[in-house]
TITOR-653365 format. One record per atom (N, C-alpha, C): residue in three letters; x, y, z negated. Coordinates in steps of 0.05 Angstrom, whole numbers, plus 5000, padded with zeros to 4 digits. Layout:
<finus>
ALAXYZ
...
</finus>
This chain:
<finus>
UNK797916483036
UNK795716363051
UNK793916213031
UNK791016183035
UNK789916053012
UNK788715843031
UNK789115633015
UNK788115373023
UNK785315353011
UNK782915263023
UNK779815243019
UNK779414953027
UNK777914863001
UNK777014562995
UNK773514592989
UNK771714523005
UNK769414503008
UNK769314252998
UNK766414212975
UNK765413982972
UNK762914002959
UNK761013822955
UNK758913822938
UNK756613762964
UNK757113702993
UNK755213653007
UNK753513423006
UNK751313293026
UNK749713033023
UNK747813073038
UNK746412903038
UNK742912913043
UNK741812913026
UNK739813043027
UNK737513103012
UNK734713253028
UNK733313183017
UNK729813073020
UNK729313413026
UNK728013493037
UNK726613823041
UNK725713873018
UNK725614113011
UNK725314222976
UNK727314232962
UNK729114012964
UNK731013962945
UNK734014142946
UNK735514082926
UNK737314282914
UNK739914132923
UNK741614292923
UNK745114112929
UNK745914452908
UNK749014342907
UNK750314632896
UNK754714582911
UNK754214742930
UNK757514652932
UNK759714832927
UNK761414702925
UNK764314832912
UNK765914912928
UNK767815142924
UNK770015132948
UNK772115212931
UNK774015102932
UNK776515142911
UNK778015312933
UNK778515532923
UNK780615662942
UNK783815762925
UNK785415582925
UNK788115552914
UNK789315842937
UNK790516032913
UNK792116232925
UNK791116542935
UNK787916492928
UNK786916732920
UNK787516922907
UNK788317172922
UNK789317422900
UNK787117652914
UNK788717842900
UNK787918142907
UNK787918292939
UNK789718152949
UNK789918142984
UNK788318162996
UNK785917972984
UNK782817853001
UNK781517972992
UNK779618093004
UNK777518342998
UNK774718202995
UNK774217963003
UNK771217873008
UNK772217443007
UNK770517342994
UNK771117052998
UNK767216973004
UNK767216893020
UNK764316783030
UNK763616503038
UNK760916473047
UNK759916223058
UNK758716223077
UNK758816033101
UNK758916043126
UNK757715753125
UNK756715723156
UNK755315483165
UNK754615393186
UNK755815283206
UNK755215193235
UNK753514873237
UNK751714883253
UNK750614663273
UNK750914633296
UNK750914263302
UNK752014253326
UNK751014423342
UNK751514523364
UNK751614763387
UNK750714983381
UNK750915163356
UNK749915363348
UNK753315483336
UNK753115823340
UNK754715853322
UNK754915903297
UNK757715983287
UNK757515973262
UNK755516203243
UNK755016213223
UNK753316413215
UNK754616423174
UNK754916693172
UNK755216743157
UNK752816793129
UNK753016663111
UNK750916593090
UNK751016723067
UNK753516853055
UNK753517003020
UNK756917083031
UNK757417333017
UNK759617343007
UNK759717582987
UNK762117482974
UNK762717622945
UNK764817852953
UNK764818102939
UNK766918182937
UNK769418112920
UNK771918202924
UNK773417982904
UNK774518202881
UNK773718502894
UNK773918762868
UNK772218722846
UNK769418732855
UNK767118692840
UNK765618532838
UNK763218512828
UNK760818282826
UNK759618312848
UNK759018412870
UNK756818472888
UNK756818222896
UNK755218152916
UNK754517842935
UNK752618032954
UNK753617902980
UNK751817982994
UNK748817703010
UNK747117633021
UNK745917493029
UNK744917593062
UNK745317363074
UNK742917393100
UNK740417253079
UNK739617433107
UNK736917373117
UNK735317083118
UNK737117003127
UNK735416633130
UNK736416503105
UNK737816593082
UNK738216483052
UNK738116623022
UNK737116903030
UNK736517043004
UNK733417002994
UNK735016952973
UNK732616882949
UNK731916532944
UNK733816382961
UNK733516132964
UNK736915982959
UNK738916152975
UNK741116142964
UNK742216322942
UNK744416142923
UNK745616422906
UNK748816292900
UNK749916532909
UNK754116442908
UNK754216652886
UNK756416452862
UNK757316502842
UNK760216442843
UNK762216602822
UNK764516522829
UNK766316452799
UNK767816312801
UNK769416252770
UNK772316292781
UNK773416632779
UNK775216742782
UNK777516532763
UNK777716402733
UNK778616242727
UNK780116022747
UNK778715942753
UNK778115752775
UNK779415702804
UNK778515902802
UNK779716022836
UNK777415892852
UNK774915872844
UNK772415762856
UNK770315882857
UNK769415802882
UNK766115992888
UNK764115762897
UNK761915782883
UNK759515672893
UNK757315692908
UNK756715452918
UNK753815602930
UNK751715382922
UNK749515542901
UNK747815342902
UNK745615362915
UNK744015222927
UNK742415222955
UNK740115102944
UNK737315262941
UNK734515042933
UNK733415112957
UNK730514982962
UNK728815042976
UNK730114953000
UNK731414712998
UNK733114663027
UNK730414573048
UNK731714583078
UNK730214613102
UNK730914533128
UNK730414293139
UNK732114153162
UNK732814373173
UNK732614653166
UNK734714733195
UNK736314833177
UNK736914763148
UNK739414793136
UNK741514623144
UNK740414393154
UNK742414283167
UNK745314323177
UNK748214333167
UNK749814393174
UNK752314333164
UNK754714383178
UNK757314413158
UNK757714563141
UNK758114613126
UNK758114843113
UNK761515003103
UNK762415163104
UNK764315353096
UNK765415593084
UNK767815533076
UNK768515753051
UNK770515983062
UNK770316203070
UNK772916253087
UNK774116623064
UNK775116773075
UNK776017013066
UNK776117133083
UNK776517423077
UNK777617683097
UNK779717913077
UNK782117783083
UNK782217703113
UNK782417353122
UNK782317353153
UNK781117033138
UNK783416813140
UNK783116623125
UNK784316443125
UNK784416243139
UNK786816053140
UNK786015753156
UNK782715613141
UNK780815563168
UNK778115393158
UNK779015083147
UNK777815113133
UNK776814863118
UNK776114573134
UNK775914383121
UNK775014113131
UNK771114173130
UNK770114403112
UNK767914403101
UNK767014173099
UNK763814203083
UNK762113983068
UNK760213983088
UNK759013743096
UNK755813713114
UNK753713693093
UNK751613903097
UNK748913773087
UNK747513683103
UNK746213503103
UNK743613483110
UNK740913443100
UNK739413543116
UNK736513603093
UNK734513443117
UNK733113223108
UNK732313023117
UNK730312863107
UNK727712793104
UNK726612643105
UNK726712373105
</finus>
């Protein structure tokens, strides 16, 4: 089972940059995909980047490509997301999960705020 530790969230100003971490202790070859996810209150969750864990690929939606970019330090057992061009309706928890998936996270809140 891999345990997922989200951090690196805050507020910050519209325009501005955050970059967060997700330590995922227990990551192997099992897990085919490790990604990033993100819910607001009464919205569901929505899926944001994920990596394959064979290869380099990353995939992006729509409402964060070219603005988000997830990197990973297989070392590590960590994946990033660093996020510019933030946008109050980035607003959210944010999360690290797998597939297949794992127990969720406590995730990180941003908020992007004025």
């Amino acid at each position: 089972q891999v345990m997922l530790v989200e951090s690196g969230g805050g507020l910050v100003q519209p325009g501005g940059s955050l970059r967060l971490s997700c330590a995922a202790s227990g990551l192997n070859s099992e897990y085919h995909y490790i990604g990033w996810f993100r819910q607001a209150p009464g919205k569901e969750r929505e899926g944001l980047a994920c990596s394959s864990t064979s290869n380099s690929r990353i995939y992006y939606a729509d409402s964060v490509k070219g603005r988000f970019f997830m990197s990973r330090d297989d070392a590590k057992n960590t994946v990033y997301l660093q996020m510019s061009g933030l946008k109050p309706e980035d607003t959210a928890r944010y999360y690290c999960n797998t597939d297949p998936v794992s127990s969720w996270g406590q995730g990180t809140q941003v908020t992007v705020s004025s």
